[in-house]
C-alpha positions in Angstrom: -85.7 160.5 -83.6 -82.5 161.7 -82.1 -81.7 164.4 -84.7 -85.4 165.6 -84.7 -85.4 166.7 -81.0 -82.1 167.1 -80.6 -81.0 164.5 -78.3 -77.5 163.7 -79.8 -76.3 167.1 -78.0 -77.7 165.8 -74.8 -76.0 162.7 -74.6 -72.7 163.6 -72.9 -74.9 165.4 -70.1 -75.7 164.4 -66.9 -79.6 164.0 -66.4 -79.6 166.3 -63.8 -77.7 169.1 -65.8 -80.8 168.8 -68.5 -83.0 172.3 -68.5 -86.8 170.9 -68.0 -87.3 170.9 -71.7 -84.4 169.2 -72.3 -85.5 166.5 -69.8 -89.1 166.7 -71.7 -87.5 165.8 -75.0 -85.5 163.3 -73.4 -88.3 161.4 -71.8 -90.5 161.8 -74.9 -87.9 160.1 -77.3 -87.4 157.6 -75.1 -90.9 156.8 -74.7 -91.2 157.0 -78.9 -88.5 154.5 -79.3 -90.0 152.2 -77.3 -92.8 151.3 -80.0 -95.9 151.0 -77.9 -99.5 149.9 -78.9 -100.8 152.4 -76.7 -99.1 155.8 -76.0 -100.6 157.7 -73.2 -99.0 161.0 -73.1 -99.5 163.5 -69.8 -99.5 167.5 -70.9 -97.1 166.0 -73.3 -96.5 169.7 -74.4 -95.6 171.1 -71.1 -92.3 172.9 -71.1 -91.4 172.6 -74.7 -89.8 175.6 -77.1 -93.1 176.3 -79.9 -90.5 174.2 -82.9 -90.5 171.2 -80.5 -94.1 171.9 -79.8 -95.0 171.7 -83.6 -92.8 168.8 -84.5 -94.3 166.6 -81.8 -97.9 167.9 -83.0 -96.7 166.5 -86.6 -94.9 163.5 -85.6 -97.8 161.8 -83.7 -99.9 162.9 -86.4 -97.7 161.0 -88.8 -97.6 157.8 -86.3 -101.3 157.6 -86.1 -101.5 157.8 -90.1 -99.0 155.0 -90.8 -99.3 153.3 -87.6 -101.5 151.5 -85.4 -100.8 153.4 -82.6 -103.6 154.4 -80.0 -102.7 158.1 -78.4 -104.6 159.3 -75.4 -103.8 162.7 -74.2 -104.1 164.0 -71.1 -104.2 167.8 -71.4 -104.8 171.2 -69.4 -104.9 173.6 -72.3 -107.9 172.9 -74.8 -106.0 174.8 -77.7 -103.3 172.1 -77.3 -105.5 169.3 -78.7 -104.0 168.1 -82.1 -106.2 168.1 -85.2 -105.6 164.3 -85.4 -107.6 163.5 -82.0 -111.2 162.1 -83.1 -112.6 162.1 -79.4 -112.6 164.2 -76.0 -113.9 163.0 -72.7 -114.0 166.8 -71.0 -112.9 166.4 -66.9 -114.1 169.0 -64.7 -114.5 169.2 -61.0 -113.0 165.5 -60.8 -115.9 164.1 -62.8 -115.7 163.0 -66.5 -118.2 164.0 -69.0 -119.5 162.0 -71.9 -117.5 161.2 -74.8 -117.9 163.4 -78.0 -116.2 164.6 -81.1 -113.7 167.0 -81.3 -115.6 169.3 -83.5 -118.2 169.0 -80.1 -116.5 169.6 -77.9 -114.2 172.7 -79.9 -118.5 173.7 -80.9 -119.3 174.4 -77.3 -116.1 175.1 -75.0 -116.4 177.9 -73.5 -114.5 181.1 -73.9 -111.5 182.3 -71.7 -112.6 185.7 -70.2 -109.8 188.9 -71.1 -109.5 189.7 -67.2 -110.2 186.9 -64.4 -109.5 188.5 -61.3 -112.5 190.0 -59.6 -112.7 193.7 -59.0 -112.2 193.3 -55.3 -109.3 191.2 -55.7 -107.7 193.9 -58.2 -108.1 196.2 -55.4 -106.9 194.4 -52.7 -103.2 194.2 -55.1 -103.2 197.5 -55.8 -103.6 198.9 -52.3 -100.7 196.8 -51.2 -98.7 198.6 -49.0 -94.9 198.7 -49.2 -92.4 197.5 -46.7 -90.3 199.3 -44.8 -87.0 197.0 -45.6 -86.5 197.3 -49.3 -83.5 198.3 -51.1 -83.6 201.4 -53.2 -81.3 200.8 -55.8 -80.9 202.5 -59.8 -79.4 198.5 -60.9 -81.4 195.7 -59.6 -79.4 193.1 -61.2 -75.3 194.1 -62.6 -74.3 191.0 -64.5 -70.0 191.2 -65.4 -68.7 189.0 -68.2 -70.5 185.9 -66.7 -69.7 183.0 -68.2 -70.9 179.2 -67.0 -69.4 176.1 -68.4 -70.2 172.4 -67.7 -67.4 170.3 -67.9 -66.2 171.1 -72.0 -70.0 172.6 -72.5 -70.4 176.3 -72.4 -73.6 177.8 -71.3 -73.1 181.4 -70.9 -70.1 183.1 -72.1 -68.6 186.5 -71.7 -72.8 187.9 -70.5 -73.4 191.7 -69.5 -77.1 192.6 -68.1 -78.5 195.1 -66.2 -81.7 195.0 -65.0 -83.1 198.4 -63.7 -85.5 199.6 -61.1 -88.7 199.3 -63.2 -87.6 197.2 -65.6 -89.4 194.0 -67.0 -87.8 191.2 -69.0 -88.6 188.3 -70.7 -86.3 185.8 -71.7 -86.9 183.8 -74.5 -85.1 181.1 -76.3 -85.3 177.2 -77.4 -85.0 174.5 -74.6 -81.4 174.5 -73.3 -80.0 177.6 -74.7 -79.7 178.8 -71.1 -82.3 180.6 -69.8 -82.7 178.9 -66.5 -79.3 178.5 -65.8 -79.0 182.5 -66.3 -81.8 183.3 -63.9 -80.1 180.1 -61.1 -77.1 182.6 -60.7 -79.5 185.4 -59.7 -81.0 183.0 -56.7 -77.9 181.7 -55.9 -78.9 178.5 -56.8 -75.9 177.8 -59.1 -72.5 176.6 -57.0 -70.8 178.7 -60.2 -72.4 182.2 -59.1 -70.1 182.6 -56.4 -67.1 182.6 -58.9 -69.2 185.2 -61.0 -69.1 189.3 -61.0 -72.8 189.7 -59.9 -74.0 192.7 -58.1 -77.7 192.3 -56.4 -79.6 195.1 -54.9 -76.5 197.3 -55.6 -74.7 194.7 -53.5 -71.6 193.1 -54.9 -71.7 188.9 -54.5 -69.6 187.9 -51.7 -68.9 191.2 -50.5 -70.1 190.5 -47.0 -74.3 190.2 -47.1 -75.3 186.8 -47.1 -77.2 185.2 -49.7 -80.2 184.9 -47.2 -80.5 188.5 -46.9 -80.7 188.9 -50.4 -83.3 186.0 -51.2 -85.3 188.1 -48.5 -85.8 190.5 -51.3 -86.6 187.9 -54.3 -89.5 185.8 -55.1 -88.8 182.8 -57.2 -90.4 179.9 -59.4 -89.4 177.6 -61.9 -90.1 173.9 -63.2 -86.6 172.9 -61.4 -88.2 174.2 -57.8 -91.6 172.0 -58.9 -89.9 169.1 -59.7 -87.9 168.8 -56.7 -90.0 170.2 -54.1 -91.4 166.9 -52.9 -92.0 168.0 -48.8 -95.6 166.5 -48.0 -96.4 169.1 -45.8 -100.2 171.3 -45.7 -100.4 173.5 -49.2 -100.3 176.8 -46.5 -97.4 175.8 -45.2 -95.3 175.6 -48.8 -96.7 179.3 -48.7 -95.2 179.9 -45.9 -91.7 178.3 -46.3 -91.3 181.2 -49.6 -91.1 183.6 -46.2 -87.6 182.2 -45.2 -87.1 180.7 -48.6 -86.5 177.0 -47.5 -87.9 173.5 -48.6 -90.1 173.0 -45.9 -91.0 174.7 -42.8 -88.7 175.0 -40.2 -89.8 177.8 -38.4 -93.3 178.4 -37.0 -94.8 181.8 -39.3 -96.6 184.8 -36.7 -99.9 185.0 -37.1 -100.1 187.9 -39.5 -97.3 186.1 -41.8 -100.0 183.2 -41.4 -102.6 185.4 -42.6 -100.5 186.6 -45.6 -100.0 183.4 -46.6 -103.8 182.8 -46.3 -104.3 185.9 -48.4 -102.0 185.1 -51.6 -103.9 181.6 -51.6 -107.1 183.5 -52.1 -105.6 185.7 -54.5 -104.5 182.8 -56.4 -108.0 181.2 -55.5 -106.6 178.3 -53.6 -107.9 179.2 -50.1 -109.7 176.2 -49.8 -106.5 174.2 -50.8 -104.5 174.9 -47.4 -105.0 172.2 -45.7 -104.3 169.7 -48.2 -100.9 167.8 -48.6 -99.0 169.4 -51.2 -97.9 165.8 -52.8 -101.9 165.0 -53.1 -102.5 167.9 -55.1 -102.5 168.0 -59.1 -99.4 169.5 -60.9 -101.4 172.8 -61.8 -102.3 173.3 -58.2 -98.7 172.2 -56.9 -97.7 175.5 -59.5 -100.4 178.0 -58.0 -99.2 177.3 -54.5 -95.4 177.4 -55.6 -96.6 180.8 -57.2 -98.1 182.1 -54.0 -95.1 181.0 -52.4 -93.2 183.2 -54.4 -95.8 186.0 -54.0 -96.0 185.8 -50.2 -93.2 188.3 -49.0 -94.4 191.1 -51.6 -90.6 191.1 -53.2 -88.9 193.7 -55.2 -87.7 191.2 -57.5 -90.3 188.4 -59.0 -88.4 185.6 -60.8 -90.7 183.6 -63.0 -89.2 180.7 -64.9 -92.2 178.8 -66.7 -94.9 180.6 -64.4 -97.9 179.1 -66.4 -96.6 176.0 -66.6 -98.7 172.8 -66.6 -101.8 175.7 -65.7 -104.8 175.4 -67.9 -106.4 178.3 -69.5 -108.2 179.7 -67.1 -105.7 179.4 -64.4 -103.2 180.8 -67.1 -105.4 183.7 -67.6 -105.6 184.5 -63.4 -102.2 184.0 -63.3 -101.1 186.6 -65.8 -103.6 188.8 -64.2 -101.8 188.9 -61.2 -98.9 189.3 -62.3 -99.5 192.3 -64.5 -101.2 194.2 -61.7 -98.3 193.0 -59.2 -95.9 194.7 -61.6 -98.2 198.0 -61.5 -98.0 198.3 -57.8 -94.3 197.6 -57.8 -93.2 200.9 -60.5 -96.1 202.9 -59.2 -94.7 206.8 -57.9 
């Protein structure tokens, strides 16, 4: 179990060092070993690199061959279901559905529409205007033979990037091969960063701005922000703290930062979600208001580690929509 997921390279880390799918295998191995009767496994899927993905597909297929093992899975993307389930109780609108077959239920689910956001909603992105404080810079992001090491572990080593006005990356790699940790020093939410030749904005690191006045200028969201934002505070006002880019609200928003707030939440079709505690919510609407949250001051830099993370399909599909048409009003003439 150790050398399939990979755990033996883990096990001189500290827990909190672990990327989240490092902490995903971790938690799923340990889980495995413990030989239950009955495993019942929540978005067991979430947050792993596609060859952990397909091991863990063929591994509990193999258990429930050889095995008396019972798996339930609790799941927000239907194409995640594993050919080895026999039965799906569909959940929608909090209320359970009748039990029926896979082949059912994969007969009569409905399709995921190409576009999700409305017309109107499109328009209302698009017509966004721009502030009147942003940077206007060639080099967003100037990374200098950055390297980041953890204790005898290195992470990074020896890194150039530039990321240009315009530009749009994806990063892509297996779970701890350090993608988050790259994108931490660009927050500022790696201790190491300051030790690092990073230019922001055109603005060398530690050359006199504070780090505040850069976030200002960055929106951010990742699995590490979800999993330790636990402030049980009303849904808007998470929105609102991604204004002064704090965990928590210390400062009472203006009404038209208010209304902003109010305005991403639609866009992300959580308006009726404001006035709920964050901590009550489910882990796919804790991520759409974390993403509005990022959304809210209309940055010049969008950060999105995992952004569909623990979303189900259609929720995937509004999100992605949103974040293609954000991307069009941002490199617009």
């Amino acid at each position: 179990m150790y050398e399939l997921f990979g755990i033996e390279r883990m096990l001189d880390k500290h827990i909190i060092l672990l990327s989240s799918g490092e902490l995903r295998k971790f938690q799923l191995t340990k889980t495995l070993l413990s030989n239950p009767r009955v495993l019942i496994m929540d978005n067991p899927f979430i947050g792993l690199d596609a060859k952990t993905r397909d091991l863990l597909h063929t591994l509990l297929g193999e258990l429930t061959k050889v095995t008396h093992l019972q798996v339930i899975l609790i799941l927000s993307k239907s194409d995640d279901i594993p050919a080895f389930i026999t039965h799906v109780i569909p959940v929608e609108d909090r209320v359970c559905g009748k039990k029926i077959t896979l082949q059912e239920y994969l007969a009569v689910r409905k399709p995921i529409p190409e576009r999700i956001l409305s017309e109107e909603k499109e328009a209302r992105i698009l017509n966004l205007p721009y502030g009147g404080d942003l940077y206007h810079t060639e080099h967003v992001v100037d990374l200098n033979k950055v390297s980041i090491r953890y204790g005898e572990r290195t992470i990074l080593k020896d890194l150039d990037w530039t990321v240009k006005c315009g530009e749009k990356w994806a990063l892509s790699g297996e779970n701890g091969s350090g993608k988050s940790t790259l994108l931490s020093l660009i927050c500022a939410d790696n201790p190491q960063s300051y030790a690092c030749d990073i230019t922001l904005f055109g603005r060398k690191r530690g050359s006199g701005e504070s780090i505040w006045e850069i976030k200002k200028h960055i929106g951010y969201v990742s699995p590490e922000m979800h999993r330790a934002y636990l402030k049980n505070l009303p849904a808007i006002d998470i929105v609102a703290s991604g204004l002064h880019d704090s965990v928590g609200l210390y400062k009472r928003p203006r009404p038209e930062q208010m209304a902003a707030c109010e305005w991403w939440m639609d866009i992300f079709g959580i308006a009726d979600l404001k006035d709920r505690n964050f901590l009550q919510l489910s882990s796919g609407e804790q991520r759409l208001v974390l993403l509005a949250r990022a959304f809210v001051k209309d940055p010049e830099l969008l950060i999105l580690d995992e952004p569909l993370h623990g979303l189900d399909l259609y929720n995937r599909q509004l999100v992605k929509d949103v974040i293609e048409l954000s991307v069009v009003v941002r490199t617009r003439p």
